[in-house]
C-alpha positions as CSV (number, residue, x, y, z in Angstrom):
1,X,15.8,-28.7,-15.7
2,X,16.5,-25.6,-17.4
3,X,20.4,-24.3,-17.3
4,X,20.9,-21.9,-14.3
5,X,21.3,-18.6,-15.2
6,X,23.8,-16.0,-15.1
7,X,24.8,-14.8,-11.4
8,X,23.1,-11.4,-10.4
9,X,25.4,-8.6,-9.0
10,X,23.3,-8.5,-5.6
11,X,23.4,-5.2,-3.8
12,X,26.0,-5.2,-1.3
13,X,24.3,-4.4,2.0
14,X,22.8,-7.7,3.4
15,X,19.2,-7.3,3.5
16,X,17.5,-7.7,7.3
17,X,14.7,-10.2,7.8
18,X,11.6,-9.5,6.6
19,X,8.3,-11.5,6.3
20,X,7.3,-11.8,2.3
21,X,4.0,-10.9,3.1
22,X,3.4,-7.3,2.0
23,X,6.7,-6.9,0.2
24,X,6.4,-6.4,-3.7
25,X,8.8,-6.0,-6.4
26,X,10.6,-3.3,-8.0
27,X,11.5,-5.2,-11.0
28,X,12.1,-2.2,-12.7
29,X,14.4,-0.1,-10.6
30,X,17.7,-0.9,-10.4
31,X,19.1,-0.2,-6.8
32,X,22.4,0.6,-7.9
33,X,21.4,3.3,-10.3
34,X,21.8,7.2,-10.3
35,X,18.3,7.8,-10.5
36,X,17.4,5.5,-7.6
37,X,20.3,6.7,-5.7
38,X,19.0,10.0,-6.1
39,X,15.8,9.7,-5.2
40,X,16.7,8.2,-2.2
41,X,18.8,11.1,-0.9
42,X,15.4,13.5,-2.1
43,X,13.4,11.1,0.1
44,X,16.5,11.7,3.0
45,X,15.8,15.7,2.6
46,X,12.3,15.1,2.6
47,X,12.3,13.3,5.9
48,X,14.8,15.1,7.5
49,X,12.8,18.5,6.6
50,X,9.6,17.3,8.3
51,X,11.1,15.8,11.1
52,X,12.5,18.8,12.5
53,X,9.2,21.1,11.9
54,X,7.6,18.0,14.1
55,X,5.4,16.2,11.6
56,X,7.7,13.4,11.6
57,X,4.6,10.7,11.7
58,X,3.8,11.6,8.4
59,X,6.3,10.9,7.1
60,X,7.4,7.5,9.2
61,X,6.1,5.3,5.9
62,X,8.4,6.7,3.5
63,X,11.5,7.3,5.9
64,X,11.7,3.3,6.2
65,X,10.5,2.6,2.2
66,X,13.1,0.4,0.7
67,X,15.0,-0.3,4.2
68,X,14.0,-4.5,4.1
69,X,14.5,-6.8,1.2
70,X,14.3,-10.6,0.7
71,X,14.8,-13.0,-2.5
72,X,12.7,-15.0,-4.7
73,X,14.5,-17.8,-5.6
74,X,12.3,-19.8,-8.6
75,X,11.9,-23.3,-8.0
76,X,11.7,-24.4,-12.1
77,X,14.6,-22.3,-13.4
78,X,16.7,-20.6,-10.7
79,X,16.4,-17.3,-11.1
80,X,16.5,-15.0,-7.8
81,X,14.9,-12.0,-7.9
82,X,15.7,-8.9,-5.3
83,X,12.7,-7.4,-3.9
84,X,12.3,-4.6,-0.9
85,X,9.4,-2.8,0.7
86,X,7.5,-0.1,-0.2
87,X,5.4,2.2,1.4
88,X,2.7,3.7,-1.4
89,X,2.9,7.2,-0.1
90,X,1.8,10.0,-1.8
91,X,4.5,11.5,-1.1
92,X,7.4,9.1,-1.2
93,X,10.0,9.8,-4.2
94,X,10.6,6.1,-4.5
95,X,7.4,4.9,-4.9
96,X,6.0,7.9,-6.7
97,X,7.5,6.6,-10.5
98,X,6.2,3.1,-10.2
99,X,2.4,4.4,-8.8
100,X,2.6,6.4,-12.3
101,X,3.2,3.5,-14.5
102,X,0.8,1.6,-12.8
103,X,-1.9,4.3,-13.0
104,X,-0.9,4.7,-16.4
105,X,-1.3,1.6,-17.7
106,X,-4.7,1.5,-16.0
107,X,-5.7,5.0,-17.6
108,X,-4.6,3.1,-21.1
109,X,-7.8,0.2,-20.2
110,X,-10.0,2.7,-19.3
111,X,-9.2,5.4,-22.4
112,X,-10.1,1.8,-24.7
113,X,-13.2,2.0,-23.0
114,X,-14.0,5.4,-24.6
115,X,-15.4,5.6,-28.0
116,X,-15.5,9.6,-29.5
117,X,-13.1,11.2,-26.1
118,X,-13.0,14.4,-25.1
119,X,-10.3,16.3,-22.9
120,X,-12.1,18.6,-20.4
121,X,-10.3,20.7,-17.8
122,X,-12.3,22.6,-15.1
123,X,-10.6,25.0,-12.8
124,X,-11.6,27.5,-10.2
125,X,-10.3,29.8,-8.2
126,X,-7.7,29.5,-5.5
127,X,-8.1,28.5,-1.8
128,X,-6.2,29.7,0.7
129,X,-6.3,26.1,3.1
130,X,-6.7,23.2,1.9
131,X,-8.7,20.7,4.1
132,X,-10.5,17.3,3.5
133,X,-14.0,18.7,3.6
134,X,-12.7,21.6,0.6
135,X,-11.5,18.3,-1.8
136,X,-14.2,16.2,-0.8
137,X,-16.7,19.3,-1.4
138,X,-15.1,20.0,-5.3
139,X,-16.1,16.2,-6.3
140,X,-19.0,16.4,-5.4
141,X,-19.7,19.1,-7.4
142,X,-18.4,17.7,-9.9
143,X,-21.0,15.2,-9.4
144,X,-24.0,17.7,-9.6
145,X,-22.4,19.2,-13.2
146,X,-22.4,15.5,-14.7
147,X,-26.0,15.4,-13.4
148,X,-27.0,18.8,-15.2
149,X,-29.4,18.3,-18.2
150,X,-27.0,20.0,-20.6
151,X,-24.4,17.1,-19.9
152,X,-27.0,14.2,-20.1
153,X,-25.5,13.5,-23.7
154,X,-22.3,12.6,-21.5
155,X,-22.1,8.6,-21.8
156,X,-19.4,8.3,-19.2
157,X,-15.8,9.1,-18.8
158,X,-13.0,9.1,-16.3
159,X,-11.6,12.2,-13.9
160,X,-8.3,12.8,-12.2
161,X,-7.7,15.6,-9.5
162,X,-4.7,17.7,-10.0
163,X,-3.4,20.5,-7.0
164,X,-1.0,22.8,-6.8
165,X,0.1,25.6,-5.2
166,X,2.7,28.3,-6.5
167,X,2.6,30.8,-3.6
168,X,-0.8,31.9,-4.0
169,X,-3.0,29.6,-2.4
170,X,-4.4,26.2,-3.1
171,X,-5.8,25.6,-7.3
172,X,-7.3,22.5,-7.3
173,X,-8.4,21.6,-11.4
174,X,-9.9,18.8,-12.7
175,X,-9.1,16.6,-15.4
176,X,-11.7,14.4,-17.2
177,X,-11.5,12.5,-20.4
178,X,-15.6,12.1,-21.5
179,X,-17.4,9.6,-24.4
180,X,-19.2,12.2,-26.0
181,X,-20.1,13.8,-29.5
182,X,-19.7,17.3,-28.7
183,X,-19.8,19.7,-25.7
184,X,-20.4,23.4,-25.6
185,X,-17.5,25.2,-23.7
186,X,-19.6,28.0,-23.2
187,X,-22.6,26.1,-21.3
188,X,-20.0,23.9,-19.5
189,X,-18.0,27.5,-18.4
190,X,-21.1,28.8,-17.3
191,X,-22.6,25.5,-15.2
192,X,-19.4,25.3,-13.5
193,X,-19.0,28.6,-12.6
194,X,-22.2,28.8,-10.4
195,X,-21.4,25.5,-8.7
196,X,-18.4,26.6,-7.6
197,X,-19.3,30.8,-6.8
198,X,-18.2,32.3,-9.5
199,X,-20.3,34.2,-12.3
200,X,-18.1,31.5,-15.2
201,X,-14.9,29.8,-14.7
202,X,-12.4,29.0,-17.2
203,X,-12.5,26.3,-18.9
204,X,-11.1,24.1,-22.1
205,X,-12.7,21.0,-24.0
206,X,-10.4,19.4,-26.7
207,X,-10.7,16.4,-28.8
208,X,-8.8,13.9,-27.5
209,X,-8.1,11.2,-30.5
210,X,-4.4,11.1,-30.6
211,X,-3.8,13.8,-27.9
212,X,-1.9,14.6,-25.1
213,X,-4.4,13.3,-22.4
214,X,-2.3,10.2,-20.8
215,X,0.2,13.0,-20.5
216,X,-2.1,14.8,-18.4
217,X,-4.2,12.7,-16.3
218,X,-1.5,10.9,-15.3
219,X,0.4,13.4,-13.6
220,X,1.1,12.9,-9.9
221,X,-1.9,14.9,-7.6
222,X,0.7,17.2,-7.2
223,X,4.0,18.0,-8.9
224,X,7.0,16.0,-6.9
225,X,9.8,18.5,-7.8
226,X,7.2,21.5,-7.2
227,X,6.4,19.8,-3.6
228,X,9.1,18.9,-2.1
229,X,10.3,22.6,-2.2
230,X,7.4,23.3,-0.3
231,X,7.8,24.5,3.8
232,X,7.2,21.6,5.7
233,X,3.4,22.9,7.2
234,X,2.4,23.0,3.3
235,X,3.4,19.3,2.7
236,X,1.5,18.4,5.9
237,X,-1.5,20.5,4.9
238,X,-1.6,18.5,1.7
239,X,-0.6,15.1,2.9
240,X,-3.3,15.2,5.3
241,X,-6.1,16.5,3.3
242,X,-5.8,13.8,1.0
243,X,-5.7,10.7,4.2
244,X,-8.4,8.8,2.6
245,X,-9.6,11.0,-0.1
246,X,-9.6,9.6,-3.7
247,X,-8.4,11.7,-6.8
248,X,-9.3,9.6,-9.8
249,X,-12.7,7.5,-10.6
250,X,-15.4,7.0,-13.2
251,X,-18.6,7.3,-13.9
252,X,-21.4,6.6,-16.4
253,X,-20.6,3.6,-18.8
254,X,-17.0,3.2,-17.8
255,X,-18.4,3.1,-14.3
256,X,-20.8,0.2,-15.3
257,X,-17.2,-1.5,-16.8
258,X,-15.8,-2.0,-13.3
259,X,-16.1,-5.6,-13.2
260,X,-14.4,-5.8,-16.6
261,X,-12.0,-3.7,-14.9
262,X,-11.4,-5.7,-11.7
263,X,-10.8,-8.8,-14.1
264,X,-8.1,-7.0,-15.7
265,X,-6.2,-6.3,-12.7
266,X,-6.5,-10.0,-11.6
267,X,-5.0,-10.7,-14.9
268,X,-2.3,-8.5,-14.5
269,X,-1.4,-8.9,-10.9
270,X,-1.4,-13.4,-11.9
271,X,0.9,-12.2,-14.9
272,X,3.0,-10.7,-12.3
273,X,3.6,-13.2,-10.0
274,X,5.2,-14.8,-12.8
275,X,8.4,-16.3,-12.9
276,X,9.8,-13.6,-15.6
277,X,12.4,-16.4,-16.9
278,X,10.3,-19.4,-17.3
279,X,6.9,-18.3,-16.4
280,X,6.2,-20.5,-13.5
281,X,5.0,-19.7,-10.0
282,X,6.3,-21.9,-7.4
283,X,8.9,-19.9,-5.3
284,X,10.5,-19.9,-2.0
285,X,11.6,-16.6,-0.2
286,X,15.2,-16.3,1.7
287,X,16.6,-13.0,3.7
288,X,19.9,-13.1,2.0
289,X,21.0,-13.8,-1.8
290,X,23.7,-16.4,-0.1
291,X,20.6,-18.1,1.1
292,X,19.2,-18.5,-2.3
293,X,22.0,-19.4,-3.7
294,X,22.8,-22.3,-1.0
295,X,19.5,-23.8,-1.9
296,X,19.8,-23.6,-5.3
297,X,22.7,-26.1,-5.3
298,X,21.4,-28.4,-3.1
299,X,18.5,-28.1,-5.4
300,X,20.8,-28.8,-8.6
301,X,23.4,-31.6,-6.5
302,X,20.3,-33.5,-5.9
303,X,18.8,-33.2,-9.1
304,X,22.3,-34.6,-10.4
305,X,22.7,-37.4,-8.2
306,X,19.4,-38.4,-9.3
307,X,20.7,-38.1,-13.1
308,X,23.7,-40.4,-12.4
309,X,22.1,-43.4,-10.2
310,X,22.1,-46.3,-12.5
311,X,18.8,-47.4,-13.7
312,X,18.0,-50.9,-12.0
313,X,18.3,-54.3,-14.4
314,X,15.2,-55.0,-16.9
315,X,15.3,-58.5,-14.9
316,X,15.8,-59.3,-11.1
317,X,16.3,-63.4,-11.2
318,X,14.0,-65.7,-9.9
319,X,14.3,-65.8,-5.6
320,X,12.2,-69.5,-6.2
């Protein structure tokens, strides 16, 4: 049995009961911090704000993000681990830096993937709604330019949808990262400008070997700082625009590299589950961290009495 190690400085409120199902861990936020702290009082203001221009079902999810937790007590080593809901919102300011790092780290598989990459950025002009049928209409037009003639030399690539609004309507811009030897900006200005009404529409294609890509692609759909200053009918517009609409995917030979991809994931999410300590998976799940730490010394007192039985004689004598 592996030493038990040091006692964690649990957060102070006694988590409620919670079933383990559905509930993953933050490893990497620490509840106690100032940057935790504060984005719990920006998802407060965010709440409160909606609530009281009536779209509070929109925001129900993120209002009761991080309100359960529940410990992971390790079976092999000892080591409890804090871990709380979460509600994957779009919109929530808790959830929003760990859906980055994951994206991120999924971007980074994907940009392997690419051989000579290219950073491609298509815009168009503003909108002044923005609605399901408007997002879903701009991918698929980004469709019919991949499937143009002059962009068969396009092996594959990956795009990301970015939106934002600064007081003068909706600009929605794509941002695609694409295995190919060269593209003409011109041509590509000129393609994309009749898809989406316009005589051109600006554009920029950069190398992307060394460059600030990740940066870009994995921004959040919309800027978090930039949004929640938005009037409460503006994050509703958004919010539900996006209900089911996806703003990242592949195509061409990184689109044939799915399965690889799905593989990965497995790999990652088994890597996860992890014991961090000890690497082992055998765990058992308690509401409180005085829970955990009851069964812990049971665990250990047994263990120890078992350590200090004496070992029976080499010889019982002869009953006959």
């Amino acid at each position: 049995m592996n030493p038990k190690p040091e006692k964690i400085d649990w957060p102070t409120e006694t988590p409620t009961s919670l079933e383990t199902k559905g509930v993953s861990s933050h490893a990497h936020v620490d509840q106690g911090s100032h940057r935790h702290q504060a984005r719990l009082q920006q998802r407060d203001r965010l709440v409160a704000k909606m609530r009281e221009a009536g779209y509070g079902e929109i925001v129900r999810p993120i209002a009761e993000c991080s309100s359960e937790g529940a410990v992971r007590l390790c079976l092999h080593c000892g080591e409890r681990h804090y871990v709380h809901n979460h509600c994957d919102h779009r919109l929530c300011p808790i959830c929003a830096p760990r859906l980055a790092a994951e994206r991120t780290a999924e971007l980074n598989w994907w940009i392997r993937q690419i051989r000579e990459p290219k950073h491609v950025v298509l815009t168009c002009k503003n909108f002044p709604a923005l609605t399901k049928h408007l997002i879903r209409s701009q991918i698929k037009k980004l469709a019919m330019l991949r499937r143009q003639a002059a962009f068969k030399s396009w092996r594959g690539g990956c795009w990301s949808l970015e939106i934002t609004n600064e007081g003068r309507g909706w600009h929605l811009h794509f941002h695609l990262l694409i295995d190919a030897d060269w593209i003409d900006p011109k041509a590509l200005s000129q393609s994309w400008g009749r898809l989406v009404g316009q005589n051109f529409a600006v554009v920029w294609v950069r190398d992307a070997r060394g460059s600030s890509y990740m940066k870009e692609v994995t921004k959040y759909v919309a800027k978090p700082d930039q949004l929640y200053e938005w009037p409460a009918g503006k994050i509703a517009q958004f919010a539900t625009a996006l209900i089911g609409v996806r703003t990242f995917g592949t195509f061409g030979s990184l689109f044939r590299r799915r399965e690889a991809f799905k593989q990965w994931r497995e790999e990652q999410e088994a890597e996860f589950r992890k014991c961090p300590i000890c690497g082992h998976t055998e765990f058992e799940w308690f509401n409180t961290p005085e829970e955990a730490e009851r069964r812990w010394q049971e665990m250990e007192s047994f263990l120890q009495s078992i350590h200090t039985t004496p070992d029976p004689p080499d010889h019982q004598p002869a009953l006959f």
